[in-house]
C-alpha positions in Angstrom: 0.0 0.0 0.0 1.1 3.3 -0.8 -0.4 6.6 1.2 -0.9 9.6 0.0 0.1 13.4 1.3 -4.1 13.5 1.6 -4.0 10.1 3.4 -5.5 8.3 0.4 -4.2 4.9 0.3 -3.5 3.4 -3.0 -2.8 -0.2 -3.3 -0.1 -0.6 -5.7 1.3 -4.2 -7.0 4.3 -4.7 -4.8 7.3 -3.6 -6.6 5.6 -1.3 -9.4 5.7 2.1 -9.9 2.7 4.0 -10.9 2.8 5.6 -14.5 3.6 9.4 -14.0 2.8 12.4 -16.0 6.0 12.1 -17.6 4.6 8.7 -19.2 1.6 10.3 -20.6 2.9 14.0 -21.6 4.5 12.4 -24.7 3.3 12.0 -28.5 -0.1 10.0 -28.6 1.6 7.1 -30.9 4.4 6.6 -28.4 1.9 6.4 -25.3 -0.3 4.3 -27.3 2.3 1.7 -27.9 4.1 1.8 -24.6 1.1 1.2 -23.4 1.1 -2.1 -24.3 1.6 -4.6 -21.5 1.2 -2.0 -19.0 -0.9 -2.9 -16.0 -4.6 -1.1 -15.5 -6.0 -1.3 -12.2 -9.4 -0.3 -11.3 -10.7 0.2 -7.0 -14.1 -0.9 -6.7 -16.4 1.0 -4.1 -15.7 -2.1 -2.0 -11.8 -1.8 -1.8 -11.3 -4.4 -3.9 -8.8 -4.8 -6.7 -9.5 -5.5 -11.0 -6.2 -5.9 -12.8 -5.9 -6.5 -16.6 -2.9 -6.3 -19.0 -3.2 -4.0 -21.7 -3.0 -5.6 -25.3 -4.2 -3.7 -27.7 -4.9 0.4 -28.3 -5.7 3.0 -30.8 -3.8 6.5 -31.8 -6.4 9.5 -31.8 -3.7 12.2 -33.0 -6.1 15.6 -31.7 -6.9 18.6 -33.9 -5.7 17.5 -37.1 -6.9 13.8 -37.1 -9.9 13.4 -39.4 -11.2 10.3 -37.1 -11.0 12.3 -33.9 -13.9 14.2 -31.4 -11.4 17.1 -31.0 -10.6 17.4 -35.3 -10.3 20.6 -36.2 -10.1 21.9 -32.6 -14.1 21.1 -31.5 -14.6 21.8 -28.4 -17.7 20.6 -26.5 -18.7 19.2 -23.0 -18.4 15.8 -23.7 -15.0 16.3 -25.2 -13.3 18.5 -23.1 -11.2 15.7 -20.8 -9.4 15.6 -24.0 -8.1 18.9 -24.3 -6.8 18.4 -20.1 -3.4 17.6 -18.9 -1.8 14.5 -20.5 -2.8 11.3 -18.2 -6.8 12.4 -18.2 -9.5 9.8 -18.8 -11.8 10.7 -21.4 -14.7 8.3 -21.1 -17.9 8.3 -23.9 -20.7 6.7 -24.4 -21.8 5.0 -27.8 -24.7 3.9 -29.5 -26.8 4.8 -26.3 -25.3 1.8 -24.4 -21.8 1.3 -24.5 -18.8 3.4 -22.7 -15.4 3.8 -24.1 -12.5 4.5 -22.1 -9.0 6.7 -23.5 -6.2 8.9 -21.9 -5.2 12.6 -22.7 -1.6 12.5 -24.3 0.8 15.5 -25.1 -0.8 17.0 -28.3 -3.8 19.0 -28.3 -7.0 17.2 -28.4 -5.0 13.7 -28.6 -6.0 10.7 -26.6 -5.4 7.0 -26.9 -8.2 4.1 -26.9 -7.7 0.9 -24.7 -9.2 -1.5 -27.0 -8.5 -4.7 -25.6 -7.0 -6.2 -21.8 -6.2 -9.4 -20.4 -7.7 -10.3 -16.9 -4.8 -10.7 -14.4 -6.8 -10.4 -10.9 -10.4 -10.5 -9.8 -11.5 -12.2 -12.8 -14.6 -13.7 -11.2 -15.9 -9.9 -10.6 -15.7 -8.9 -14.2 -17.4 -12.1 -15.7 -20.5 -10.6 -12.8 -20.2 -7.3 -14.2 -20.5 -8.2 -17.6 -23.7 -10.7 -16.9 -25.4 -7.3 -15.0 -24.2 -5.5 -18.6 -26.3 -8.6 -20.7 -29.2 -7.4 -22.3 -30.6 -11.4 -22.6 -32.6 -13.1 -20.6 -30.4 -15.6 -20.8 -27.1 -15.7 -18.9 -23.8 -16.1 -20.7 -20.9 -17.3 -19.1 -17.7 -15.5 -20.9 -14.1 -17.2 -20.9 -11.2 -15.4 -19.6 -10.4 -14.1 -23.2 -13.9 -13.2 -24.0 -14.1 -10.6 -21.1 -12.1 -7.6 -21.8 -11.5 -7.9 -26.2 -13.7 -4.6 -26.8 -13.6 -1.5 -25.8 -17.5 -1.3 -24.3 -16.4 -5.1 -23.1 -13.2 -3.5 -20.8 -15.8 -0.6 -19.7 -18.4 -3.1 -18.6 -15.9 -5.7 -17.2 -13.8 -3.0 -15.5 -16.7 -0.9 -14.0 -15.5 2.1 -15.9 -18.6 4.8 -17.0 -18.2 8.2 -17.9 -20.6 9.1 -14.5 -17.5 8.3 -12.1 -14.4 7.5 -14.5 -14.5 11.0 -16.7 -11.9 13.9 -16.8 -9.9 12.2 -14.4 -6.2 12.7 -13.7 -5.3 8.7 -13.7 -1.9 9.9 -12.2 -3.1 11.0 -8.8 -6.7 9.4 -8.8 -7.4 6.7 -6.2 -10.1 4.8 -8.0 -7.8 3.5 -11.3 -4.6 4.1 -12.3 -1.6 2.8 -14.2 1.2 0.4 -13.4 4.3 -0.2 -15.1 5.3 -4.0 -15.7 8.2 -5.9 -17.9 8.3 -5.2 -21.0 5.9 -7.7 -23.3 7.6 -10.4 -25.0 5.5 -10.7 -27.9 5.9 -8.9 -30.5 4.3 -5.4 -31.6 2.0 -5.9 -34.4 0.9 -2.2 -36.2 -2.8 -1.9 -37.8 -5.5 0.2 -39.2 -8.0 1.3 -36.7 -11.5 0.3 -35.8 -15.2 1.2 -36.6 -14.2 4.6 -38.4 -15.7 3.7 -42.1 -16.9 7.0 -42.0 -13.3 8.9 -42.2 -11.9 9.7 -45.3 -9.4 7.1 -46.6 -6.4 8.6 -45.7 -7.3 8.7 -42.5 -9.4 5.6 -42.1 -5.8 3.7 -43.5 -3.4 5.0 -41.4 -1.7 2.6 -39.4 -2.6 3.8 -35.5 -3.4 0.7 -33.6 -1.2 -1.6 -32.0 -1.7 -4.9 -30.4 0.1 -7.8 -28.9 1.0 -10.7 -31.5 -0.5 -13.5 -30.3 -2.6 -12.3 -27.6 -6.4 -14.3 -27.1 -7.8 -11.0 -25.6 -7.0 -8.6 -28.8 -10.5 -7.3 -30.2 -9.0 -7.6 -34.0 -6.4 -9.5 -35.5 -5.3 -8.2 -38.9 -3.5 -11.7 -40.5 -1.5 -9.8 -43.2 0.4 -7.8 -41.2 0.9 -10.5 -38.3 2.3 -12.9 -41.4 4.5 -9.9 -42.6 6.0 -9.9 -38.7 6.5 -13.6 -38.8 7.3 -14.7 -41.8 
């Protein structure tokens, strides 16, 4: 456990250092990548402890990315965590159901996606929080890999809404945070991002998401440029 100067006790993984705003107040590409194998941890209300691996993210660039909330330097309520220090969640909600969660980086407006995680503690409470999230009668039962490969699926699993997770500085905040961990074996593999058909080609083809090769939990796999890497 680590305290605080306001007596808030945060319960870091023994031996790990918590990402600092020097991590995040760098170029959205680099923060996206680095981010990869990096621990998130999320405090329940109940003190308890969700960990997950982070294996795959997206590059939103800021003001001049075509794909982006912030292009062109909009500026709205909803958006706004986005344009705050580097190291701020910027949590949305989607289709009228779903919540995606990203961090502020150094350029204006920038932020990167979590896409994808791999459970690594308190497994058991994110397969409940993602049967409460099931809008079937019917209740599924999801496998390790199944729980976190989304974006709306690592919201849900990780009890992360834009109600109590928004504009938050995830360097100092109690309730989630960042840990750093060894560096991932696998390889690094470099893709086109997600669910942005809308975005002009350029844009929509530029190669700004990054995931773990290999990796069950990753949302996406894109098979010609894993066979490029290991061929």
């Amino acid at each position: 456990m680590k305290r605080r100067s306001d007596g808030t006790v945060v319960a870091l993984t023994p031996g790990r250092q918590r990402l600092s705003d020097e991590f995040f107040n760098r170029p959205c590409l680099q923060v996206a990548v680095d981010l990869l194998g990096k621990t998130l941890v999320r405090k329940l209300e109940d003190g308890s402890l969700l960990r997950c691996k982070i294996v795959e993210t997206e590059c939103y660039l800021g003001v001049t990315d075509k794909a982006c909330h912030t292009f062109g330097g909009r500026r709205t309520e909803k958006n706004a965590p986005m344009y705050m220090k580097p190291g701020t969640s910027y949590v949305y909600f989607t289709y009228g159901m779903y919540h995606c969660f990203n961090i502020s980086s150094q350029e204006e407006g920038s932020a990167v996606l979590l896409r994808a995680a791999e459970p690594l503690e308190g497994e058991d409470t994110m397969q409940l929080h993602r049967q409460a999230s099931q809008r079937s009668a019917k209740e599924k039962s999801y496998k390790t890999h199944e729980l976190c490969n989304g974006p709306s699926k690592l919201c849900m699993a990780l009890a992360i809404d834009r109600f109590t997770c928004n504009a938050k500085d995830l360097t100092l905040w109690p309730e989630m945070w960042f840990e750093e961990a060894p560096k991932p074996e696998e390889s690094v593999v470099t893709s086109t991002r997600v669910g942005i058909d809308s975005v002009e080609k350029e844009w929509r083809l530029k190669p700004l998401r990054f995931y773990l090769l290999g990796n069950k939990s990753v949302s996406k796999r894109d098979k010609l440029q894993e066979g490029a890497i290991t061929s």
